[in-house]
C-alpha distance (Angstrom), angle and dihedral (degrees) to the residues before:
residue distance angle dihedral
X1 . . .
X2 3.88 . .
X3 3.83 102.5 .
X4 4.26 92.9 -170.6
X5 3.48 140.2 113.6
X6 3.68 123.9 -108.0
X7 3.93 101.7 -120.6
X8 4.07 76.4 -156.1
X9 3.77 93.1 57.8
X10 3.56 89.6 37.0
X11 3.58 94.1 58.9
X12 4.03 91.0 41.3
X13 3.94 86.6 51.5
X14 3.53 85.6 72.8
X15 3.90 91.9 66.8
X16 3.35 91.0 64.4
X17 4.63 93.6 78.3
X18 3.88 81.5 50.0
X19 4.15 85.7 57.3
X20 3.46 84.6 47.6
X21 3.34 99.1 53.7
X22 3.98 94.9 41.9
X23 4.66 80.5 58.9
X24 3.86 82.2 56.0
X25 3.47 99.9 43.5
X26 4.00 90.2 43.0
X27 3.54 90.3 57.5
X28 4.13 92.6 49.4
X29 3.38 85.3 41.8
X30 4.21 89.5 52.3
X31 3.62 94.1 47.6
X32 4.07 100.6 43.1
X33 4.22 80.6 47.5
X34 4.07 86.3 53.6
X35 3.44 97.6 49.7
X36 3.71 90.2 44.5
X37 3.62 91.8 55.1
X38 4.07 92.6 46.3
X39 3.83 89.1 57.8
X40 3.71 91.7 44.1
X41 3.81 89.8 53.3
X42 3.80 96.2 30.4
X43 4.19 85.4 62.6
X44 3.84 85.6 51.0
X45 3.49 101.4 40.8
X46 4.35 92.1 48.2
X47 3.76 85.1 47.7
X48 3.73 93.8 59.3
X49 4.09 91.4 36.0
X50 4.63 84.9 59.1
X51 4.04 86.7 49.9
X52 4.13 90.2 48.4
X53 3.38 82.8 49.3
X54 3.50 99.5 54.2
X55 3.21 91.5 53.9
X56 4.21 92.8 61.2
X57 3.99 102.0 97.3
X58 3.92 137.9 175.5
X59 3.59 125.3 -114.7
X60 3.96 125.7 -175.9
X61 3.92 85.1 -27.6
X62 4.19 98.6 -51.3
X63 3.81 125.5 98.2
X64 4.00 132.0 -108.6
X65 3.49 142.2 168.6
X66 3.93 112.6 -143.5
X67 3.12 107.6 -156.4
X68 3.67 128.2 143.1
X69 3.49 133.4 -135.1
X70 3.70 95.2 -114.5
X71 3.83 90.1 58.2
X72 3.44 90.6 36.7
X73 3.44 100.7 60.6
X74 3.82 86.2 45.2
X75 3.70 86.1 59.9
X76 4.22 96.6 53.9
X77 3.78 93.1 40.0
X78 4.02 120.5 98.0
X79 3.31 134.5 141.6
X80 3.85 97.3 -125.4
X81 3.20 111.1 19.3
X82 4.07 147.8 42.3
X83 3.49 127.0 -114.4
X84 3.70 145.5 -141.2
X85 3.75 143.7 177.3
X86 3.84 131.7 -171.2
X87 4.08 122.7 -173.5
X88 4.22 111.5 -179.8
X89 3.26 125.5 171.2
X90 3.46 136.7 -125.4
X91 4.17 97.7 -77.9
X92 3.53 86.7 43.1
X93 3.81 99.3 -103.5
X94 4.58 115.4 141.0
X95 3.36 113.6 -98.8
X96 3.97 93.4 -179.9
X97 3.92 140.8 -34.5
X98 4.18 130.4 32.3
X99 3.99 106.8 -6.9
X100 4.19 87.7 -163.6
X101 3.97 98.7 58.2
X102 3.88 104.3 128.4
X103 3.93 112.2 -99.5
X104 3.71 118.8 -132.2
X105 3.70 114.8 -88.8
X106 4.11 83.1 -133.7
X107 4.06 136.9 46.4
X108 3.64 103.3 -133.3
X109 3.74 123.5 -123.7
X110 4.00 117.6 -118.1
X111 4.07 88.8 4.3
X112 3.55 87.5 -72.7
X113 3.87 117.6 168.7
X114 3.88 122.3 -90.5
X115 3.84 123.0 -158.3
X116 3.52 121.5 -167.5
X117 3.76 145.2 156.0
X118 3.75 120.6 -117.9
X119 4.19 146.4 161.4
X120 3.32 120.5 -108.0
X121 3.89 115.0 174.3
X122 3.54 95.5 -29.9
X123 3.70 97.3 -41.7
X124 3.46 132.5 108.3
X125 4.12 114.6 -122.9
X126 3.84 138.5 -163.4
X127 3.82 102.0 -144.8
X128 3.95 117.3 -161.6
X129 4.13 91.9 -158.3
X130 4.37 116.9 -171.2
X131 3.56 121.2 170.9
X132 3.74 93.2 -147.2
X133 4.10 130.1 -165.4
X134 3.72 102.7 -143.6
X135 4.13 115.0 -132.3
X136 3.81 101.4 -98.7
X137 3.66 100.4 24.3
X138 3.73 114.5 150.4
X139 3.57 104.5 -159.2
X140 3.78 98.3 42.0
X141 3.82 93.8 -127.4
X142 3.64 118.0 142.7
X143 3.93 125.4 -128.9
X144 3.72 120.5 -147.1
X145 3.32 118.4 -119.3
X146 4.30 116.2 -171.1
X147 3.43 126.8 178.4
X148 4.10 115.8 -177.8
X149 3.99 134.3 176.1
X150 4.19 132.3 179.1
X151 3.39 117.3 -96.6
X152 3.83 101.0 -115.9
X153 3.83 90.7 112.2
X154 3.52 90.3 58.5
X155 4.06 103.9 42.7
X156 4.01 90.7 44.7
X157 4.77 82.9 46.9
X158 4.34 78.4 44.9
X159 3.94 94.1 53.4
X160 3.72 95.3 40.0
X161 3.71 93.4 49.8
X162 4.24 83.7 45.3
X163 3.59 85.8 55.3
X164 3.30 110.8 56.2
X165 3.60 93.2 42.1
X166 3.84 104.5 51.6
X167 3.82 94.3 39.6
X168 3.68 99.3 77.9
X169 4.15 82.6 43.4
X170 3.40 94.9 61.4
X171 4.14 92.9 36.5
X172 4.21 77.7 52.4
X173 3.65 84.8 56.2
X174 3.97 109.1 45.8
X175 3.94 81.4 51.0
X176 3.76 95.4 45.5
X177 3.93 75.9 56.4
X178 2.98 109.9 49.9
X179 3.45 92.2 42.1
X180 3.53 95.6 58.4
X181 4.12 82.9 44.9
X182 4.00 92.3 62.6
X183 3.74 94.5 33.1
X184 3.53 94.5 56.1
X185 3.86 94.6 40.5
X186 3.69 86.4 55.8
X187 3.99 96.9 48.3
X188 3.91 79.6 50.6
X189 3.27 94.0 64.8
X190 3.50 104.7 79.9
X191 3.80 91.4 50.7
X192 4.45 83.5 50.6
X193 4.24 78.8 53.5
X194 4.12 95.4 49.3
X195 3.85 95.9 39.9
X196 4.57 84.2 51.3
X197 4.08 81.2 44.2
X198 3.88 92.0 51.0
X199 3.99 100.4 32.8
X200 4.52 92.7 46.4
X201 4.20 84.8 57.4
X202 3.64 118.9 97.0
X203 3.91 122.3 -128.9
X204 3.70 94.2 -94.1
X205 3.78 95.2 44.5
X206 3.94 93.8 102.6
X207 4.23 95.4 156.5
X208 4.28 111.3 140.0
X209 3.71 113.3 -90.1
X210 3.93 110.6 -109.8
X211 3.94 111.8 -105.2
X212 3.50 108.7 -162.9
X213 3.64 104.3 64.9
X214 3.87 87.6 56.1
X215 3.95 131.1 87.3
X216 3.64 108.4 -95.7
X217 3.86 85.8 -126.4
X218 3.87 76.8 82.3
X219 2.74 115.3 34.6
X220 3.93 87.0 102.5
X221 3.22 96.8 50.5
X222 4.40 88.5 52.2
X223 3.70 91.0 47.2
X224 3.96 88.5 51.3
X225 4.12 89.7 55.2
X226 3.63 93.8 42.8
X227 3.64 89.2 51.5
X228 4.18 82.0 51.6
X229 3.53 92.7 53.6
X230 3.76 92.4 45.5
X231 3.79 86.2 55.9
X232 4.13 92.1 40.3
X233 3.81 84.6 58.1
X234 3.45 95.6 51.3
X235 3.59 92.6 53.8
X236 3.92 97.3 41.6
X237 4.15 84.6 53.8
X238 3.54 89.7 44.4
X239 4.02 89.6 51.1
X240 3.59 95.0 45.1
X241 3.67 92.1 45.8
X242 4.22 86.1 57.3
X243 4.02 91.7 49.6
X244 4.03 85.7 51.2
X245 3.46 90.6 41.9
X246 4.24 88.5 46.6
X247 3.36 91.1 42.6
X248 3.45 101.2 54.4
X249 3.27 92.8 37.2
X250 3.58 106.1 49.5
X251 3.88 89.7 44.7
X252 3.81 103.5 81.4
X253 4.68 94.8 36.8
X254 3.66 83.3 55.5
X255 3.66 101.2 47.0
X256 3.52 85.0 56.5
X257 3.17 104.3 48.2
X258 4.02 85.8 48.9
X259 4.19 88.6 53.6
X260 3.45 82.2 46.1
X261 3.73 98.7 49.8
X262 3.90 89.6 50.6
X263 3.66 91.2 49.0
X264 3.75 96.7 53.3
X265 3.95 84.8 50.0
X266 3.58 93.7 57.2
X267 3.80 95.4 56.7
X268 3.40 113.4 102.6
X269 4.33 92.4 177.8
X270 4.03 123.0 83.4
X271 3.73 98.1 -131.9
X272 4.11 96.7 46.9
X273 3.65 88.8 42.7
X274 4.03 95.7 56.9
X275 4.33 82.4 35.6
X276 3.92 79.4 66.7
X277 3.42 107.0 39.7
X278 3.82 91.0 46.6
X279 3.79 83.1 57.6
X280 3.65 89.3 47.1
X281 3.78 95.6 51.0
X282 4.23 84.4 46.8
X283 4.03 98.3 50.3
X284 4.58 82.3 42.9
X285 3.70 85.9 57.5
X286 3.93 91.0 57.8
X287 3.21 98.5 37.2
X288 4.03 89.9 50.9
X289 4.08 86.6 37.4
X290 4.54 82.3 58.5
X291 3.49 91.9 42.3
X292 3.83 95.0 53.1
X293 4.16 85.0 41.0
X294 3.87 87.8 54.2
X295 3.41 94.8 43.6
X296 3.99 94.2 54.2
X297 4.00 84.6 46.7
X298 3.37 101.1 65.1
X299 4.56 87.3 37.7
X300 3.74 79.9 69.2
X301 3.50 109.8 34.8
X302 3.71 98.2 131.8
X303 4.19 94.4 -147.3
X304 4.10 86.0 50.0
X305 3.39 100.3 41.0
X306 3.38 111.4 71.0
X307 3.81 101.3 147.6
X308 4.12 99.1 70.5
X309 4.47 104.1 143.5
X310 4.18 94.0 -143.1
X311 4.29 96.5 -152.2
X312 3.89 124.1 164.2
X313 4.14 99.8 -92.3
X314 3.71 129.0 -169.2
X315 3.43 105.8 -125.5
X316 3.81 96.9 -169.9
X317 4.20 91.8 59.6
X318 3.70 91.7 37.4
X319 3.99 97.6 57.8
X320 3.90 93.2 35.4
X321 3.80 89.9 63.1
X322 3.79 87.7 41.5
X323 3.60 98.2 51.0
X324 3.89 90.2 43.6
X325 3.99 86.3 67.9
X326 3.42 93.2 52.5
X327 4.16 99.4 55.3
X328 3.79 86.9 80.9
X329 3.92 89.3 63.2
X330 3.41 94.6 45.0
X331 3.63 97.3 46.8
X332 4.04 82.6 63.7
X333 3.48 97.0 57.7
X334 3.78 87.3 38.5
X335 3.63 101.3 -119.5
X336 3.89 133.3 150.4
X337 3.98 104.1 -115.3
X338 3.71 107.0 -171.5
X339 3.90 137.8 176.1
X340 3.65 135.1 -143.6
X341 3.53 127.1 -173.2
X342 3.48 158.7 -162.3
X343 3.90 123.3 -165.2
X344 4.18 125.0 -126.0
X345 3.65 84.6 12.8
X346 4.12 86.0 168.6
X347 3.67 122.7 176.5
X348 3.69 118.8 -155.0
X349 4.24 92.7 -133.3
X350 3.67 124.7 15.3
X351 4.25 131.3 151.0
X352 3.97 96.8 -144.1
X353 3.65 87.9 -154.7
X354 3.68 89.9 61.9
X355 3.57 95.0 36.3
X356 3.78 85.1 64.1
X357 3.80 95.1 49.0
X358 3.56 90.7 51.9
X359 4.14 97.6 43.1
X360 4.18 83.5 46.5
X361 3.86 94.6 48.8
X362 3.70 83.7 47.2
X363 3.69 99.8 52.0
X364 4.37 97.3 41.1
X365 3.71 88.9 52.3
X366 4.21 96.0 51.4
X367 3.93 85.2 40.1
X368 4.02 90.4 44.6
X369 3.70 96.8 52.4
X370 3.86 95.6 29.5
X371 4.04 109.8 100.1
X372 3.88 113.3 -134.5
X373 3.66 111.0 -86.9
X374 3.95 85.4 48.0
X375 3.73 133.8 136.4
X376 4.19 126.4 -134.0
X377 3.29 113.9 -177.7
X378 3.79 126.6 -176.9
X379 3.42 125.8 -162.8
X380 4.05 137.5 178.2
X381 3.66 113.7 -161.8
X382 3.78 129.3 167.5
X383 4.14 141.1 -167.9
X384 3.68 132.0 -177.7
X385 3.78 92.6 -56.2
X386 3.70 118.1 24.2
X387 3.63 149.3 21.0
X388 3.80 114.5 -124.4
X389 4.27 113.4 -159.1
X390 4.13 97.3 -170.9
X391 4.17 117.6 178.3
X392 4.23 104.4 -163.9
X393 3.65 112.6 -177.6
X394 3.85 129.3 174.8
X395 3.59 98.6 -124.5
X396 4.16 126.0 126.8
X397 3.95 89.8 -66.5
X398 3.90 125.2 -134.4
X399 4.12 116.7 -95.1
X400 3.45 121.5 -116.3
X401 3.66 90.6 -116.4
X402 3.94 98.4 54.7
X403 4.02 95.0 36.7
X404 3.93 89.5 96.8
X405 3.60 95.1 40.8
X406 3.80 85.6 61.1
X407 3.66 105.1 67.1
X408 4.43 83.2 61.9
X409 3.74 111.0 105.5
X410 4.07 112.4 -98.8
X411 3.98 92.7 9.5
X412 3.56 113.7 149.0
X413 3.52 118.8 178.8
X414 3.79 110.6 -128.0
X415 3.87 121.1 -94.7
X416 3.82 90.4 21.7
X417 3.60 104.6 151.6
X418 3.56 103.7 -160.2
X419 3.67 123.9 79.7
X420 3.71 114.9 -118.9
X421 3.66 131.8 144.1
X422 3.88 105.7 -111.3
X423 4.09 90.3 -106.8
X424 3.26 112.3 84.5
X425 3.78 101.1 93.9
X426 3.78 92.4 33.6
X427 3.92 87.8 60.7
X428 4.31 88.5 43.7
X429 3.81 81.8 48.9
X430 3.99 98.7 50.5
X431 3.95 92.4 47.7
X432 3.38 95.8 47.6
X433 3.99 87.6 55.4
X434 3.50 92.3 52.0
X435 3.89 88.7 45.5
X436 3.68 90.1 55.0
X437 4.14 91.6 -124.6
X438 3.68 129.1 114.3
X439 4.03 139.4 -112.5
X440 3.67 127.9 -140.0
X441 3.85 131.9 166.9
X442 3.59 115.8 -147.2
X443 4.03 135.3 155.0
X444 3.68 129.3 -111.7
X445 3.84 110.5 -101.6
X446 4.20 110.1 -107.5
X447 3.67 94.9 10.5
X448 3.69 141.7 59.6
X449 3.82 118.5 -106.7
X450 3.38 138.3 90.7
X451 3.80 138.9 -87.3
X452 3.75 126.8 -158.3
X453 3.50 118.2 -172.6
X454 3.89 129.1 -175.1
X455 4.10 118.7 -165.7
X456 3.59 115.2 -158.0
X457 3.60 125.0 -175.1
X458 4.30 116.0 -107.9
X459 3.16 134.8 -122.2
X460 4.14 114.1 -102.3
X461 3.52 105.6 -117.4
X462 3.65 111.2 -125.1
C-alpha cells in the first residue's frame, strides 16, 4: 500500500485557505448586501410613512386620517411583504390602523424621522416612526404616525445583490483550480519522463542521470542519486574485482587439494595414506588461512565499506589484548612475542573492528616469516602529535626494491618461505587509509628483519 502524498493533492490542498477565505468574504459580502438593501427600503418605506402622514388632518380640534379605502388598500398591498400603519394621538388613544406596532424607544427632536426594528406577532418589522404636529393643531401636540413592513423585500434585494457578486468569485476560483490542476500536471511531467528514464534501465545500468531536461527544483535531488550510483559502481567494481580475485585465487589451492584428495584415495598402505592426509589437512589450512585473508579484504575495502563507526580508540589497550591472543601461536613456533607500550595512546578516529584486522594481519605475517627462535616485538609509542603502533621482527627482511611491490594484493616476494596469501599488507594498507595514518616498511638497524610501522594521528588533549 503506497503510504505517500500526492505532490498534486498537496499542491491542491492549498486551495482549500482560498475557500476559506471566499466563506469569510461571503458572509461580509451578505451583511454589506443587507444593509444595502435596508437603506434601499428604509428610503422607500420613510417616503410612504411622510405621504401617511399627510394624510393625518384636524377637524374641530380632534385628529383623523382621511384616507379612503381605495388608497388604503393601495397602502397594505405589496408583493412581498405585509403592511401596517398606526396613527395615535397625543394622549395615546388609536386614531386608525394596528394599536400593537412597537413604539420608538425615543421621541424625536424637531419631528424628525425614527426608524427602528420591532416584533409584531411573531414577525420582525421596520417601523418608520414621526411624532408629527398636524397643520392647524391648536394645542401643538404631535400625533404619532408609524408605518412598518417585514423584511422579505429586503433579504430576497440582500441575496440577489450576494449573488451576483460571489458568482464570478467562485467561477474565479474553479478556474484558479483548474488551472493550477493542468499547470501542475504539466510541470509533472518531466519528473513522469525521469522516473520512465530510471525504471526502463537495467540493474547494472549505473550511467549519471541527465540534468538539464529536469526542473531545477531537482536538480538536487538528481545530483544526490547520481552521486549514489557513482558510489553503487564503485562497490559493484569493487565486488567483482573480489570474485576475480576469489576466483583466481581459489582455483589453483583447490585443485590441489582435489589431486590430493584422489591421491590419498588411491593408497592402499597406512603410513602413505596418513602422509596424504597430513598434506591434505596442511594445503586446508592455507586455503582456509586465504579464505579468511579474502574475507577481511573485502571487510575493509574502503569503496564497499561504507558503514566504518570512526570513535577515539586507545591503541595501547587495544593491541595489548590483541597481541596477548597471539602468544599461543608463537609459543608453537617457539618464538619470543613481546609488547611494548605506551599508556593513553588515544586516537582521535579508529573502527576497532578494523583496528583488529589490521593488528592481526600484522602479527601472522611477522610470526609467518619469523624462523623459530625469533623475536616480534610490538610496540605503541606516542609524541605531541601521533601515536606510532610498530611490529619489528627478526625474520629475512623485505628489500628495498620489493617493499612497494608488497602492499599489491597476492604479491609475494620471491623465495619467501612461508605460506601466506599475498594480502596481508594490502589489508594493513587499506585500514590505515581509512584511519587516516601512514605505512612504511623499514629494517631493524644491525640485524636483518623487518619493521612495519603505522602513524596515526592523536587525539588533542583537551
Amino acid at each position: 500500500m503506497n503510504s505517500g502524498v500526492s505532490l498534486r493533492r498537496k499542491l491542491i490542498f492549498w486551495l482549500f485557505p482560498m475557500l476559506i477565505l471566499f466563506g469569510i468574504s461571503t458572509m461580509g459580502s451578505y451583511f454589506t448586501a443587507y444593509r444595502f438593501s435596508y437603506k434601499a427600503y428604509d428610503h422607500s418605506l420613510a417616503d410612504t410613512a411622510r405621504d401617511l402622514e399627510r394624510q393625518v388632518t384636524m377637524n374641530n380640534g380632534q385628529v383623523s386620517l382621511d384616507l379612503p379605502p381605495p388608497a388604503k388598500k393601495m397602502l397594505l398591498t405589496d408583493e412581498f411583504d405585509r403592511i401596517y400603519y398606526k396613527v395615535a394621538g397625543p394622549d395615546g388613544n388609536l386614531i386608525d390602523g394596528e394599536s400593537d406596532l412597537p413604539r420608538p424607544n425615543v421621541i424625536s427632536n424637531g419631528e424628525a424621522l425614527i426608524m427602528h426594528d420591532g416584533m409584531f406577532h411573531g414577525q420582525r418589522l421596520r417601523i418608520a416612526s414621526r411624532y408629527y404636529v398636524p397643520p392647524g393643531s391648536q394645542t401643538g401636540l404631535p400625533v404619532l404616525v408609524q408605518l412598518a413592513e417585514t423584511l422579505n423585500k429586503r433579504k430576497i434585494l440582500a441575496r440577489e445583490i450576494l449573488t451576483a457578486s460571489l458568482l464570478p468569485q467562485l467561477a474565479l476560483i474553479a478556474a484558479a483550480a483548474l488551472t493550477l490542476w493542468m499547470g501542475v500536471s504539466k510541470g509533472l511531467g518531466p519528473m513522469r519522463r525521469l522516473h520512465d528514464e530510471i525504471a526502463s534501465r537495467s540493474y547494472y545500468d549505473l550511467r549519471p542521470i541527465e540534468e538539464s531536461h529536469a526542473p531545477v527544483e531537482v536538480h538536487s535531488v538528481i545530483r544526490a542519486i547520481n552521486e549514489l550510483m557513482r558510489r553503487l559502481g564503485d562497490a559493484f567494481d569493487a565486488q567483482q574485482r573480489f570474485i576475480a580475485n576469489v576466483a583466481h585465487q581459489l582455483r589453483t589451492p583447490l585443485s590441489g587439494l582435489k589431486t590430493q584428495t584422489d591421491l590419498a584415495l588411491r593408497q592402499t598402505d597406512h603410513d602413505s595414506l596418513r602422509h596424504s592426509l597430513q598434506q591434505l589437512s596442511v594445503s586446508t589450512d592455507r586455503t582456509v588461512h586465504l579464505v579468511n585473508q579474502m574475507l577481511s579484504l573485502a571487510q575493509v575495502e574502503p569503496r564497499a565499506n561504507k558503514a566504518i563507526e570512526m570513535r577515539p580508540l586507545d591503541i595501547n589497550q587495544l593491541t595489548r589484548e590483541i597481541t596477548t591472543e597471539w602468544v599461543s601461536h608463537s609459543l608453537r613456533k617457539n618464538l619470543d612475542l613481546g609488547f611494548e607500550g605506551k599508556e593513553a595512546a588515544i586516537i582521535r578516529g579508529g573502527d576497532k573492528v578494523l583496528m583488529k584486522i589490521m593488528i592481526d594481519n600484522l602479527l601472522d605475517n611477522a610470526i609467518r616469516y619469523t624462523p623459530a627462535g625469533g623475536c616480534v616485538t610490538v610496540r605503541v609509542e606516542t609524541n605531541d602529535k601521533f601515536v606510532i603502533l610498530t611490529v619489528e621482527d627478526n625474520g629475512p627482511g623485505i628489500a628495498k626494491e620489493e617493499r612497494p611491490a608488497v602492499f599489491q594484493r597476492f604479491y609475494r616476494v620471491p623465495g619467501s618461505s612461508g605460506h601466506g596469501s599475498g594480502l596481508g599488507l594490502s589489508i594493513v594498507e587499506e585500514v590505515a587509509l581509512a584511519h587516516g595514518a601512514s605505512v612504511t616498511l623499514d629494517e631493524p638497524t644491525g640485524h636483518t628483519g623487518t619493521i612495519v610501522k603505522i602513524v596515526f594521528p592523536r587525539m588533542e588533549r583537551s
